[in-house]
Structures are given as C-alpha cells and as structure tokens.
C-alpha positions, 0 to 999 in steps of 0.5 A, spaced: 807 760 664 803 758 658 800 766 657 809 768 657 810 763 652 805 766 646 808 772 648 815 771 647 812 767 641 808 773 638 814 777 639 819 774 635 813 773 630 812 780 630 820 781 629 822 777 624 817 779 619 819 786 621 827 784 619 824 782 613 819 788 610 826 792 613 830 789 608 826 790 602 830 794 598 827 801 596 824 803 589 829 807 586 827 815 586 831 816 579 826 812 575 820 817 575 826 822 572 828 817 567 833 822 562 832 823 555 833 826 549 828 830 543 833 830 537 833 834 531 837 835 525 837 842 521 840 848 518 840 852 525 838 853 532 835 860 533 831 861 540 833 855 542 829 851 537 832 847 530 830 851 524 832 848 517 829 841 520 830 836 515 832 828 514 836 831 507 841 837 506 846 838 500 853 837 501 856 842 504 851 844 508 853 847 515 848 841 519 847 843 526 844 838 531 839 840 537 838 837 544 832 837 549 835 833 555 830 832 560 832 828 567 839 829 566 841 836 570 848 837 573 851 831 568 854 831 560 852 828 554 855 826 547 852 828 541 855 822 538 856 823 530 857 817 525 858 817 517 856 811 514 855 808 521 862 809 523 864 815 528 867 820 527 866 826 532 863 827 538 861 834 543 862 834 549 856 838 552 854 840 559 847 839 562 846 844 567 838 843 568 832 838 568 830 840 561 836 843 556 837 845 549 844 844 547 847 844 539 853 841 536 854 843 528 858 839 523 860 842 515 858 835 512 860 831 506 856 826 502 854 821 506 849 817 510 848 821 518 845 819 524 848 822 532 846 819 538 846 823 544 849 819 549 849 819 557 855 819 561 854 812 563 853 810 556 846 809 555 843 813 549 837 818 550 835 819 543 838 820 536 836 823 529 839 819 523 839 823 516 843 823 509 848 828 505 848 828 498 
C-alpha cells in the first residue's frame, strides 16, 4: 500500500509541474525581426539609394525622403512630415518585402523639418530631421 501511495504521489508531482511549465508563455517569434527604418533626406533617389544627402537645402528645393524598412513585410508605413514640429502631410506606403526602399517627396518652404516613419500600430521606425532656408 505504501509503494501505491508514493506513486500516486509522484505522479501528481510530475503532473502538476508539468501544467505548470505548459502554461509559460512562449517568447514571441517577431521579437528576433523587430521592423525598423534607416532614414535619409536628399535631392533625389536613383538605384534605390538618397543622392543630395544633406541636413540643409535652400527653399524651394524639391526634398525627397528615402526609407529602408526592415522586419515589416506585407504592412504600410507613414512618412510622417512636420515643419516646426507640427504635421503637415504624410504618405501612405506599401512595404512588400523584409527589406525595402521606399520615397516620398515635398517642395519645402523656410523652415525647420523632420519626418518620422511611422508603422501602423503607430510605433516609430526612424526618422531624419533637417532645415530649409
């Protein structure tokens, strides 16, 4: 009798530890392809890179905004643009791989820039501030 009562007793041990390491959550798999953005200002965008990179243009000047969007396949993103830290505008853009470029271009007045790229849960990737004078 004794020998059934140290088994029952080591099996409900067994299974009790056993619910519990079940019900640990399991670490979530996006974390290792967290999204992100490398953000650049320039005069233009030829072979999928900025050219005219620069953190000052004069007014008038036609400012693209080039993204590199890792981690964030099959989503859209903002490029989110604000003068003087008001929004002003902001582009829609389709991300259709784990790492794209994608543009977005203003003709910019006088002023104090930045565009943060924007994912749709709202987190910010990246962003590039720059001035027009």
């Amino acid at each position: 009798m004794k020998r059934l009562w140290s088994s029952l007793f080591a099996f409900a041990l067994v299974s009790a530890t056993a619910s519990v390491a079940l019900a640990q959550p399991a670490p979530p798999a996006a974390a290792a392809a967290a999204a992100a953005a490398e953000v650049k200002a320039g005069t233009g965008v030829e072979n999928k890179e900025s050219v005219g990179t620069a953190s000052e243009f004069a007014a008038g000047t036609k400012v693209w905004i080039w993204s590199r969007i890792t981690g964030a396949a099959n989503t859209t993103v903002q490029h989110v643009w604000k003068k003087d830290g008001a929004k002003v505008w902001a582009a829609n853009l389709k991300i259709k791989g784990s790492k794209w470029t994608t543009a977005s271009r203003r003709q910019l007045k006088a002023g104090a820039y930045a565009v943060e790229v924007v994912a749709a849960d709202g987190t910010v990737l990246g962003s590039v501030a720059f001035t027009v004078k």
